[in-house]
C-alpha positions as CSV (number, residue, x, y, z in Angstrom):
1,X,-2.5,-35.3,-17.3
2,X,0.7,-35.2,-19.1
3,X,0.6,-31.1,-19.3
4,X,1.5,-30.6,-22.4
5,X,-0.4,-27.9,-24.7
6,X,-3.1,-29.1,-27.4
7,X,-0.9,-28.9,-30.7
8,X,-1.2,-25.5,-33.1
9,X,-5.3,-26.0,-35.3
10,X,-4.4,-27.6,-38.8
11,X,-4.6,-25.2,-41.9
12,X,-8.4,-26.1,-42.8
13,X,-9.2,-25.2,-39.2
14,X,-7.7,-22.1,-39.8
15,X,-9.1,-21.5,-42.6
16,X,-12.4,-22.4,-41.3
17,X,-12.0,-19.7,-38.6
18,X,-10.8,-16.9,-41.1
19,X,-14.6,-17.8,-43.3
20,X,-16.1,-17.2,-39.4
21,X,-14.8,-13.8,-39.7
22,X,-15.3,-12.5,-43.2
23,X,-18.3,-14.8,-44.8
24,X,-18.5,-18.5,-46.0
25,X,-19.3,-17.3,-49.4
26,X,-16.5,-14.5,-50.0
27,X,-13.7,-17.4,-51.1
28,X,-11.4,-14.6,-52.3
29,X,-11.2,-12.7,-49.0
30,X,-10.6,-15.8,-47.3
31,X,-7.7,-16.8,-49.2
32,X,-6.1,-13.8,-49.1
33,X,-6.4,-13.6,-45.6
34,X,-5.2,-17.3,-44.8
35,X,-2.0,-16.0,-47.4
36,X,-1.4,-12.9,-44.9
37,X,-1.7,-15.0,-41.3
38,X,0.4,-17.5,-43.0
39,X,3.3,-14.6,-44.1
40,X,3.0,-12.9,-40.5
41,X,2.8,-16.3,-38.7
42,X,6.3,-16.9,-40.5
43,X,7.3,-13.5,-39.3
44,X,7.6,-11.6,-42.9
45,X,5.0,-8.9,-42.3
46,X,2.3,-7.7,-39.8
47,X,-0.9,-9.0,-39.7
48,X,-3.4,-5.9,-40.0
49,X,-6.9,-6.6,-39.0
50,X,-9.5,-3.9,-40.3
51,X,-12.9,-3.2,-38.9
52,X,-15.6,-1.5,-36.8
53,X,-16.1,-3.7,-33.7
54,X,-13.3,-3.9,-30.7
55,X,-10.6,-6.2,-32.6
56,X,-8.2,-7.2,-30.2
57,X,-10.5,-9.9,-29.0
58,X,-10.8,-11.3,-32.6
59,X,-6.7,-11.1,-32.5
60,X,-6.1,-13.0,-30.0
61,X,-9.0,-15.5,-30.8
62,X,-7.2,-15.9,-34.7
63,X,-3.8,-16.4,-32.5
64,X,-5.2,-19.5,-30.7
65,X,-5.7,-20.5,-34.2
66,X,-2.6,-19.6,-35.6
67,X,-0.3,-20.7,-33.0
68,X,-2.7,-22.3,-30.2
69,X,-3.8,-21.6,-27.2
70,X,0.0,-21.7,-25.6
71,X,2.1,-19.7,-26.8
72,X,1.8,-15.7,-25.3
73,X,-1.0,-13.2,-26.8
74,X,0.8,-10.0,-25.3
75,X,-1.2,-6.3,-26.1
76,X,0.2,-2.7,-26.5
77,X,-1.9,-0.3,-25.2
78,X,-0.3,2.5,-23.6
79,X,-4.0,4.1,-22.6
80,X,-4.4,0.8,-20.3
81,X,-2.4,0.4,-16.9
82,X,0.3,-3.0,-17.5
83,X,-1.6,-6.0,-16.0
84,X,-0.6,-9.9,-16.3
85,X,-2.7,-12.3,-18.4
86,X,-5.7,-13.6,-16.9
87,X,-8.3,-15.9,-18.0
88,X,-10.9,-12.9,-19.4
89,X,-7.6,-10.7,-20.6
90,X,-4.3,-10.5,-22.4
91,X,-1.4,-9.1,-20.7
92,X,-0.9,-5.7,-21.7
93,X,2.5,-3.2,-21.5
94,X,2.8,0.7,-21.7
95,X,6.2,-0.3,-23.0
96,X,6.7,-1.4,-26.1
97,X,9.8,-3.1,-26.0
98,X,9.0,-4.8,-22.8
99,X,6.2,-6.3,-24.9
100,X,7.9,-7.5,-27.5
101,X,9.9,-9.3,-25.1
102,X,7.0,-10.8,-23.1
103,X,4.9,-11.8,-26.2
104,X,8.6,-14.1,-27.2
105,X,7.1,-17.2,-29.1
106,X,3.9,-15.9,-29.7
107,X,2.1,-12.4,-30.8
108,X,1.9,-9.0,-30.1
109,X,-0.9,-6.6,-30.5
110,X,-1.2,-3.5,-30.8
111,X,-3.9,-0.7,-32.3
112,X,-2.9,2.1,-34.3
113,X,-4.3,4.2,-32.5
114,X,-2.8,3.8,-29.8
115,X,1.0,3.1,-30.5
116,X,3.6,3.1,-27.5
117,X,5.7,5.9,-27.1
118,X,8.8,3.6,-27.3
119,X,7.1,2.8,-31.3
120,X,9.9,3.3,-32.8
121,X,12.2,1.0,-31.1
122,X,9.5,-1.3,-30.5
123,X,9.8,-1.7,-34.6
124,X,13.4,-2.1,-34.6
125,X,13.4,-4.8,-31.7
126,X,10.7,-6.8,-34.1
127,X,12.9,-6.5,-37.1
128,X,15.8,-8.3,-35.0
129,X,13.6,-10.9,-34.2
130,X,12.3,-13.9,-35.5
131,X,9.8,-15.4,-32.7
132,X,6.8,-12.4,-32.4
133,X,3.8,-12.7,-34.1
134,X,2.6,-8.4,-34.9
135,X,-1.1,-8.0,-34.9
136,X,-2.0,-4.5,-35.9
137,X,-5.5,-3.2,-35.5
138,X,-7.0,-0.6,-37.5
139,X,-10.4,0.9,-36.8
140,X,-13.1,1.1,-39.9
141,X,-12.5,5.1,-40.0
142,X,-9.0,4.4,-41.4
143,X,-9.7,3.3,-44.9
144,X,-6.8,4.6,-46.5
145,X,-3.8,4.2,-43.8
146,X,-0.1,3.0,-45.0
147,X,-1.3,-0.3,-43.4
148,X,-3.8,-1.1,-45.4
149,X,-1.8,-2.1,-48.7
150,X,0.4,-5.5,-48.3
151,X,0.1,-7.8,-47.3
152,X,-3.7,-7.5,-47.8
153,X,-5.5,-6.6,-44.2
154,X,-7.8,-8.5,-42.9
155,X,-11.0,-6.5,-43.3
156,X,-13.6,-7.9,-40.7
157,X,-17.4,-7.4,-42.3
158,X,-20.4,-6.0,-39.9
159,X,-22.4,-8.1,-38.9
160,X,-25.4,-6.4,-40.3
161,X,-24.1,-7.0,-43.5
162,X,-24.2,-11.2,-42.7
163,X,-27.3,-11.6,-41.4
164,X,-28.4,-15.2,-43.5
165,X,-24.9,-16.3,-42.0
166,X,-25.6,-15.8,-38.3
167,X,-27.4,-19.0,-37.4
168,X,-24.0,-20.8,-38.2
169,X,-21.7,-17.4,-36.6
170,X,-23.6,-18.8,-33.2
171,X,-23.4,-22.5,-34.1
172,X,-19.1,-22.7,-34.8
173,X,-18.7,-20.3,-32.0
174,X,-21.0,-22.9,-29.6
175,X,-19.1,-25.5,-30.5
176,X,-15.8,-23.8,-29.6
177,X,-17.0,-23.3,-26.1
178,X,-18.5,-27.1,-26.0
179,X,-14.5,-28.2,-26.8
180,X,-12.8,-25.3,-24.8
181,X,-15.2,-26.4,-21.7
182,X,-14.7,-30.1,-22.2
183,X,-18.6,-30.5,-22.2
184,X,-21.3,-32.3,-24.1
185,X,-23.1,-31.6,-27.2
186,X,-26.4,-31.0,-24.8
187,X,-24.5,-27.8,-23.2
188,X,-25.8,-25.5,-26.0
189,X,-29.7,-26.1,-27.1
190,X,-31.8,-24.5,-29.6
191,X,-33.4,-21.9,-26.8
192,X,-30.2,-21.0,-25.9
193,X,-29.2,-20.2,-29.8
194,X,-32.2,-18.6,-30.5
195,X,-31.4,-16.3,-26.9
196,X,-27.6,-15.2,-28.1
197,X,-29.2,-14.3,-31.4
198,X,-31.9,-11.9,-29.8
199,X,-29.9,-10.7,-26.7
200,X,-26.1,-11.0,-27.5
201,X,-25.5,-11.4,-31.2
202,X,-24.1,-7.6,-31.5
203,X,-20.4,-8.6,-32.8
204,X,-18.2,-11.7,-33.5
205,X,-16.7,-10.7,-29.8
206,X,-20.2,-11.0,-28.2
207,X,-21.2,-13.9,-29.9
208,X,-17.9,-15.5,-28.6
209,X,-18.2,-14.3,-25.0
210,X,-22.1,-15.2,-25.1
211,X,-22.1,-19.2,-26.1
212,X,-19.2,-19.6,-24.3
213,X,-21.0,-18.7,-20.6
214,X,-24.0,-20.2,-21.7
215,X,-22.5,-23.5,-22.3
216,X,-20.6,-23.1,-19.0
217,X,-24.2,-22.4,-17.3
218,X,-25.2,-26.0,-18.8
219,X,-22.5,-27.5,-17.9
220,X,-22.1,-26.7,-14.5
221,X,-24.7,-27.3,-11.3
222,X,-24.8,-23.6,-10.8
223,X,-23.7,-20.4,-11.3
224,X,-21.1,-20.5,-9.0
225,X,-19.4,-23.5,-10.1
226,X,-20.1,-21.9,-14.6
227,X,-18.3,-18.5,-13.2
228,X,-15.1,-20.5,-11.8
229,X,-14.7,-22.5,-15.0
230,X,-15.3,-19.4,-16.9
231,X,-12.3,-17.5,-14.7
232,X,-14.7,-14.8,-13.3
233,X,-16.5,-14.2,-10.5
234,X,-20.0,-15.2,-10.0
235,X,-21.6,-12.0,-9.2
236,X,-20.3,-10.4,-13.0
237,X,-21.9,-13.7,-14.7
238,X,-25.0,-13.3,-12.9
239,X,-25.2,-9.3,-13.7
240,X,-24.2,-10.0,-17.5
241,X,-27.4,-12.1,-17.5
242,X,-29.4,-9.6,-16.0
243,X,-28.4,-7.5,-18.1
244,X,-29.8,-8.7,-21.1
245,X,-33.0,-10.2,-20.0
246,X,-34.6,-10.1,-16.6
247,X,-34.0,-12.8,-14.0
248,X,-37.0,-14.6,-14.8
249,X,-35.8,-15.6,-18.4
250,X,-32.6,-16.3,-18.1
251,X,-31.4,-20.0,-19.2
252,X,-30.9,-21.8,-16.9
């Protein structure tokens, strides 16, 4: 291994990613999206994602395909004690100038919501700088917020409202895990689509969180060994199966 990081996705990948969000059919919405991750990748303006579900997961998700998987995904979240990046979670400050500097090279996140007490500085330290990312996330209650104006937000879509699409939400998201997890096109089977549609298919974040542990359960000789690759312990992979369906019928 030669250790250095997978280079940045290419522009159709990221565009690719952005029609995973917001519907293969809505071109518009797409475009206008891909033209506001390219003027807050470039550091011009915030990024402002819109929508019901928990978004910070789809932020830092759309980082790793803005700026890849290396550089930092740092959140805001004064509510949430500071903790260091771990396989399952971002990092996360009270302090918002503390994580502007930790998120250097890479994004911040924060939702609004939930802005730092420092905010205010926190925007002043971005404006001197040329090497953060800001991700803002704006729950679906706030439909007529400051934020929401330019650069156009992206406005993530329920996913009641995309049902025909969801056989190929589960199919692009499988096919992440099978690359992230370095494992074969046999890792995710038809059983195991048709389970993450009927028992985890809730949100985009679900979805995500779903293929990728069953495709570590195929891949791996047991649950043990899935739950190591997957950065968590086995007990809380075995319990998120249970969960859903009983012991009996889970994939296996």
């Amino acid at each position: 291994m030669t250790g250095d990081a997978p280079p940045a996705p290419s522009r159709d990948e990221l565009r690719n990613f952005l029609a995973r969000l917001l519907g293969w059919t809505n071109e518009r919405a797409v475009d206008l999206a891909l033209r506001s991750v390219e003027v807050a990748a470039d550091h011009r303006a915030a990024l402002v994602l819109h929508g019901a579900e928990d978004l910070v997961p789809i932020a830092r998700s759309l980082h790793r395909h803005v700026l890849g998987a290396a550089p930092p995904f740092v959140v805001c979240d004064p509510r949430r004690s500071a903790a260091p990046a771990s396989v399952r979670s971002p990092a996360n400050y009270e302090n918002g100038v503390r994580a502007v500097a930790a998120a250097a090279g890479g994004a911040l996140c924060v939702r609004a919501c939930r802005l730092p007490s420092d905010f205010p500085a926190t925007t002043s330290r971005l404006r001197d700088t040329d090497d953060v990312m800001l991700v803002v996330c704006v729950a679906s209650e706030y439909e007529d917020g400051p934020l929401l104006v330019r650069p156009a937000p992206i406005c993530v879509p329920p996913l009641a409202a995309r049902e025909a699409e969801l056989p190929r939400i589960i199919d692009e998201y499988a096919r992440d895990a099978i690359t992230e997890l370095n494992a074969g096109r046999s890792a995710f089977t038809d059983a195991d689509h048709a389970w993450v549609r009927e028992h985890a298919a809730g949100s985009l974040t679900e979805i995500e969180k779903a293929t990728l542990r069953l495709v570590a359960l195929r891949a791996s000789r047991n649950t043990t060994v899935a739950a190591a690759r997957l950065g968590m312990a086995q007990v809380s992979l075995v319990r998120w199966l249970e969960r859903r369906v009983p012991s009996a019928q889970v994939p296996t």
